[in-house]
N, C-alpha and C positions, 0 to 999 in steps of 0.2 A: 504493500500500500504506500501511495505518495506521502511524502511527507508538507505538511501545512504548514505553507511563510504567509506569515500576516504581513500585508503591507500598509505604507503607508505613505504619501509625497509633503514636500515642505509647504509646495504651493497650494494643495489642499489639504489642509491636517484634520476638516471636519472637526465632529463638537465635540469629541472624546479628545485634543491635541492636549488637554494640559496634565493629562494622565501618562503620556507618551515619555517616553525615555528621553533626556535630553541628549543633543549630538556629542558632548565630552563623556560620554557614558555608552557610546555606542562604538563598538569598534569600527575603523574605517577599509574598506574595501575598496581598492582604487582600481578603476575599468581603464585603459590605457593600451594602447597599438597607433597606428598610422591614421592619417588624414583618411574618410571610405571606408575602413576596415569594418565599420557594423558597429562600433562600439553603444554608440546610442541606442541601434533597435535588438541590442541583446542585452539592455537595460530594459526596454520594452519587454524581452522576451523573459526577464528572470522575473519582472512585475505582473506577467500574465496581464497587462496593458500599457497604454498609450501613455509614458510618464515625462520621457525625454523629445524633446522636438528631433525628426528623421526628417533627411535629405541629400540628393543625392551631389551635391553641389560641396566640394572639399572647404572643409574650415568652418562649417556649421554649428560648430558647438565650439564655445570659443573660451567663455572662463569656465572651471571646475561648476560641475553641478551636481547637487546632493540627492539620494533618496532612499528614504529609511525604510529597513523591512526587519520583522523578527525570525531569526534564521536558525533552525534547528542547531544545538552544538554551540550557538553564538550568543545565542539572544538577541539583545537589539545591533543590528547595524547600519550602517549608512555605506549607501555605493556613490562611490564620486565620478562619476564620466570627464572626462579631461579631453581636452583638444588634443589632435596628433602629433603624435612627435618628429613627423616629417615638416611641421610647420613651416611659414616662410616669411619673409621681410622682419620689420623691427618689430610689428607688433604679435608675429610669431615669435619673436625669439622670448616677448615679456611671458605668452602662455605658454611657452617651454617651462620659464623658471616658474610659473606656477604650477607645473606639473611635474615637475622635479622637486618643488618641494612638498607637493602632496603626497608624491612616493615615497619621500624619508618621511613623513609620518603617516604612512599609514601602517595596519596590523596586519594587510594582508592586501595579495594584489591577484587581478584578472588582464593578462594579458590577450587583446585580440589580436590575431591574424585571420585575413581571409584566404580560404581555401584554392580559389583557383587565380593565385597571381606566385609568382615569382617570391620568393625571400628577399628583402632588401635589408642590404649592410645593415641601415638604422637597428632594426626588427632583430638582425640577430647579436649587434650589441648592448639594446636591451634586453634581451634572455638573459644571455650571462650576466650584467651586470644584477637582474632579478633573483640569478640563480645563485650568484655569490654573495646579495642580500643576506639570504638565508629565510627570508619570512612566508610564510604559506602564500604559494602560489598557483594559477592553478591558469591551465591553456587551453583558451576557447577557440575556434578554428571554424568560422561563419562561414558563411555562402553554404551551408552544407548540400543543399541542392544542387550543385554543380561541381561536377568531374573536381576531385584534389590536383592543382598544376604537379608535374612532375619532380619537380626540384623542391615544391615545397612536399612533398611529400618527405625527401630526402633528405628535409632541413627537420620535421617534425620527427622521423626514425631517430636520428642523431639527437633531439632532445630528447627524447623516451629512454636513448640509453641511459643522459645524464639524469635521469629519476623525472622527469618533465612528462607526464603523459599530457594526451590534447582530450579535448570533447569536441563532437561535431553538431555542429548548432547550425540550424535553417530557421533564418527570422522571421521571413516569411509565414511558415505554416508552424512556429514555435518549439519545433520537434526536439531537444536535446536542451529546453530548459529545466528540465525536473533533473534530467543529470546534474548536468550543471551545478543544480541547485544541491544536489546529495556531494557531488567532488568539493564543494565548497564547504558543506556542513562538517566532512569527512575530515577538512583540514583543522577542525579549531582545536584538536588535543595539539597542534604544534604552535596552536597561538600565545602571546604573552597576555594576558588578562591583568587591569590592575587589582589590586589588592583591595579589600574593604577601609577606610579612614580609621576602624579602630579593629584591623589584625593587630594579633599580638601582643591586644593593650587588656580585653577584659574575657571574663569567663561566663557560662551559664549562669543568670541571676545573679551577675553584679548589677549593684544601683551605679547610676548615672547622672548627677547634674550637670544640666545643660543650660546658659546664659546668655538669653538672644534678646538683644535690646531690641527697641521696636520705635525707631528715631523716623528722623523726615529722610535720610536715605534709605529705610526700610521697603523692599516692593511693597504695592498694596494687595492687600490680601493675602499674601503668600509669603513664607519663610526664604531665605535666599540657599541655593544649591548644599554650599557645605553643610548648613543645618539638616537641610533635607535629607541627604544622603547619610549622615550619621545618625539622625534618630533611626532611619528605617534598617541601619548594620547593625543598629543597636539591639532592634528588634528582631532582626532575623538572628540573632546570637542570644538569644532568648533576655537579654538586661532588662532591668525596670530601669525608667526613666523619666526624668522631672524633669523639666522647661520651667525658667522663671525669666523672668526680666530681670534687669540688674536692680531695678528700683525695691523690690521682692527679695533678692538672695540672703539678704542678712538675718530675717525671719524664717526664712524657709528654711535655709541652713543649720539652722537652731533647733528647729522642731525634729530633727532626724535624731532617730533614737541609736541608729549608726549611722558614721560618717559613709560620704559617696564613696567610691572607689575610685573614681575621677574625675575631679569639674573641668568642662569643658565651656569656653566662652568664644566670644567677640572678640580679638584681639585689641581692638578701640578700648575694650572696657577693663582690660589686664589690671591696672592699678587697683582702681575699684572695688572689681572682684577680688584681688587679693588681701585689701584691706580689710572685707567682709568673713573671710573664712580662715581657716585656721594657717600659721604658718608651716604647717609639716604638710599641709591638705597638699595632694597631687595634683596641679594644676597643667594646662597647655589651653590652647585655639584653636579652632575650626583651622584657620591657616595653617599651623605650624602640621596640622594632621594631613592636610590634604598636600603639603610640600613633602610629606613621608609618601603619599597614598601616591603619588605621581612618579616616587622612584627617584629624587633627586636630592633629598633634605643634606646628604654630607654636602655638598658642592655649595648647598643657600646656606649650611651653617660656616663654611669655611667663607667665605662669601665676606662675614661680616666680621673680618680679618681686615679688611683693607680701610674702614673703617678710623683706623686709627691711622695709616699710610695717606690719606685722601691729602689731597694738595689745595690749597684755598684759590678758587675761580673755577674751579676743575665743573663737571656738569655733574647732574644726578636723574638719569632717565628715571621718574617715577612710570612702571610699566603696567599696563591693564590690559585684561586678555579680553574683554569687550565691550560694547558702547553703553552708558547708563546715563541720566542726567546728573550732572555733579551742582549739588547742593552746597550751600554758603558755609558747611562745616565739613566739605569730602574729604577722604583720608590721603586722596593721589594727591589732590591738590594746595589743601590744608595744612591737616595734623603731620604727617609725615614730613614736608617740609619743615612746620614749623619746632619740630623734636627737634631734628636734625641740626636746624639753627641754634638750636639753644645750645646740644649737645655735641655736634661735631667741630664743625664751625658757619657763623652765619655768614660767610664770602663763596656759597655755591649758588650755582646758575642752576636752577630746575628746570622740569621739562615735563609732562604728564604725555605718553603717550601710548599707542598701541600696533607699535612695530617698530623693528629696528631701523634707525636712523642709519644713513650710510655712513654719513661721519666718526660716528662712535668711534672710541680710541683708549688704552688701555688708563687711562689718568681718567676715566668717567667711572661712574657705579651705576649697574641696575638694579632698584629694592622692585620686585616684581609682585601683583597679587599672587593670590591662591591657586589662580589657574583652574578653579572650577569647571569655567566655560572652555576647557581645553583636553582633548585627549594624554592620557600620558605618555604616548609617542610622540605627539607634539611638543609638549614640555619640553621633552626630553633631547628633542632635536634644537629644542631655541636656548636651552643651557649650551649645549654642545656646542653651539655655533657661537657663542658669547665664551667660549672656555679657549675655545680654536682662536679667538681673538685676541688673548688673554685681557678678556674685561670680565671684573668680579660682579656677582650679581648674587644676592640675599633675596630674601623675601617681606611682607611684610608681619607677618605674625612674626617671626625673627627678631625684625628689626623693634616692631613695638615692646616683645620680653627684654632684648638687651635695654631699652631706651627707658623701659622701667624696672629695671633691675632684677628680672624674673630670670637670669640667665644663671646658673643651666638648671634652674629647677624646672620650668617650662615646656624644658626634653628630657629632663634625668629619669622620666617613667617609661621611657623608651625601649625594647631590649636591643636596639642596639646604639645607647646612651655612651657605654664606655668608647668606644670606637672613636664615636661622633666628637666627642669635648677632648679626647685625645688628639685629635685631628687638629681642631680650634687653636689650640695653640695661644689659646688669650690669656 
């Protein structure tokens, strides 16, 4: 029997969308071959409909585009269709680099080729450069309705040796999308999956306080991502769990007949809450959990090493992983600024943004958010790429513990605490 992908598109997410997985929680699958190769209508063909605009006319699909299904083996993911990488002129070469850098962050990739043309150079330097990736891949080989050309025949045998088999997919009449769809499911025991924001930290029926202020930057109506995702780890690992607001914590704290096992807050509110609870209480923040839950926290706590290195004029990228309205107290634009002046020195040139500057240079610092709104393959590639440059870059739940003196109690609940403040060097 077939196996059932729910899907679902960005541009219609219907009245159930705020139930849906959000895209930093869905692994990314990136669709990718030559200008014509099908990639679009084997988007169509893995949707069982019409999601992606088809044409037969080269360079059609021009920026990365998204769409979400739940995939046996996966759960939620997102397929990015990318422009061809035989692109051409200058503004081929920009959707190059955005499909170069979709491919470093994605979890996993679908390479198209079509069946009755030729191999071309491009096509077989990206195989190998996919196949010495290492990430689940998987090769779809369209026009199935039409005679396989001779040589690409002979280019598919020779990947099949290197461990590469293909599937034969007709867009047309859909035929070899249920495959597809199982070679794809097949692959996620070789995918990396992030981690829950509190592995490692609690057991069956530990309590939990949790400290989520509810200001004029708060969304409305709804908790913001890290809160979300840690109550519901919280609950799937069986804890009980309080929610207070910080105005609340100091009564509610009191009334426990045992202490929590871990309060968790607001980074904005670190002080606050610490003043409220006890000083041996185990403290951290949504942030500092999810710069763990992304796979990078040694690199953002070494980070804020340079700190005391900083040179006065030097810049300070405050970095956000996505667009929100910044209010007369934001923390990109604000607080963290104005810590920093009191604490570092006040002769830096700020900057709030949400991509790397070209300029950057290694006398700048990034304090970056939580990265919520970001996959951990992504993260993971814009540390890297800020490491490769050697520019330091922290976070902010980081920066808010050290700037109010929560440093290393903040991370010492960590198990891998001793490592990390070994590391530090502060």
């Amino acid at each position: 029997m077939e196996e059932t992908a729910h899907v679902n598109t960005l541009r219609d997410p219907g009245p159930s969308a705020g139930l849906q997985s959000p895209l930093s929680e869905s692994a990314s699958i990136v669709v990718v071959g030559l200008r014509n190769a099908g990639k679009s209508s084997l988007i169509n063909t893995l949707f069982e409909k019409e999601v992606s605009i088809v044409s037969p006319v080269p360079g059609t699909t021009t920026d990365p585009v998204t769409r979400k299904m739940e995939l046996p083996g996966w759960g939620p993911v997102a397929f990015v269709d990318t422009a061809g990488i035989d692109d051409e002129g200058e503004l081929g070469r920009k959707r190059l680099e955005k499909t170069e850098n979709r491919l470093a962050t994605a979890s996993a990739h679908v390479f198209v080729t079509a069946a009755n043309r030729p191999p071309e150079p491009a096509e077989a330097e990206l195989a190998n450069k996919l196949l010495a990736g290492g990430k689940p891949l998987v090769l779809a080989v369209t026009h199935g309705d039409l005679p396989v050309h001779g040589q690409k025949q002979a280019w598919l045998d020779s990947l099949a040796v290197k461990g590469l088999p293909y599937v034969l997919v007709d867009n047309n009449s859909r035929n070899g999308g249920a495959e597809l769809r199982r070679a794809l499911a097949a692959l996620a025991q070789k995918a990396v999956f992030e981690a829950g924001p509190l592995d490692g930290l609690v057991c069956e029926g530990d309590h939990l306080l949790l400290v989520v202020p509810i200001d004029l930057a708060a969304p409305r109506g709804r908790l913001i991502q890290p809160q979300v995702e840690t109550i519901r780890d919280a609950l799937d690992r069986d804890c009980r769990v309080t929610v207070v607001k910080e105005r609340e914590l100091y009564e509610a704290y009191r009334s426990f007949t045992e202490r929590p096992k871990l309060v968790i807050t607001d980074s904005q509110v670190f002080s606050k809450v610490a003043a409220d609870i006890d000083d041996d209480q185990p403290l951290t923040s949504f942030s500092i959990l999810f710069a763990r839950k992304k796979g990078e926290l040694a690199s953002l706590v070494q980070g804020l090493r340079s700190l005391s290195a900083f040179k006065p004029g030097s810049r300070v990228f405050v970095m956000e992983a996505c667009s929100h309205h910044r209010g007369a107290d934001d923390i990109a634009s604000v607080k963290i600024p104005r810590l920093f002046g009191r604490l570092v020195t006040p002769n830096a040139r700020f900057q709030t943004v949400r991509q790397l500057p070209d300029d950057i240079t290694p006398d700048d610092i990034v304090i970056h958010c939580a990265g919520c709104m970001m996959t951990g393959q992504a993260m993971k590639h814009r540390l890297e790429t800020l490491s490769a440059l050697g520019i330091p870059v922290t976070n902010y739940g980081l920066f808010l513990a050290w700037a109010n003196g929560l440093l290393p109690r903040a991370i010492e609940m960590l198990p891998e605490f001793p490592v990390l403040w070994d590391r530090s060097k502060f």
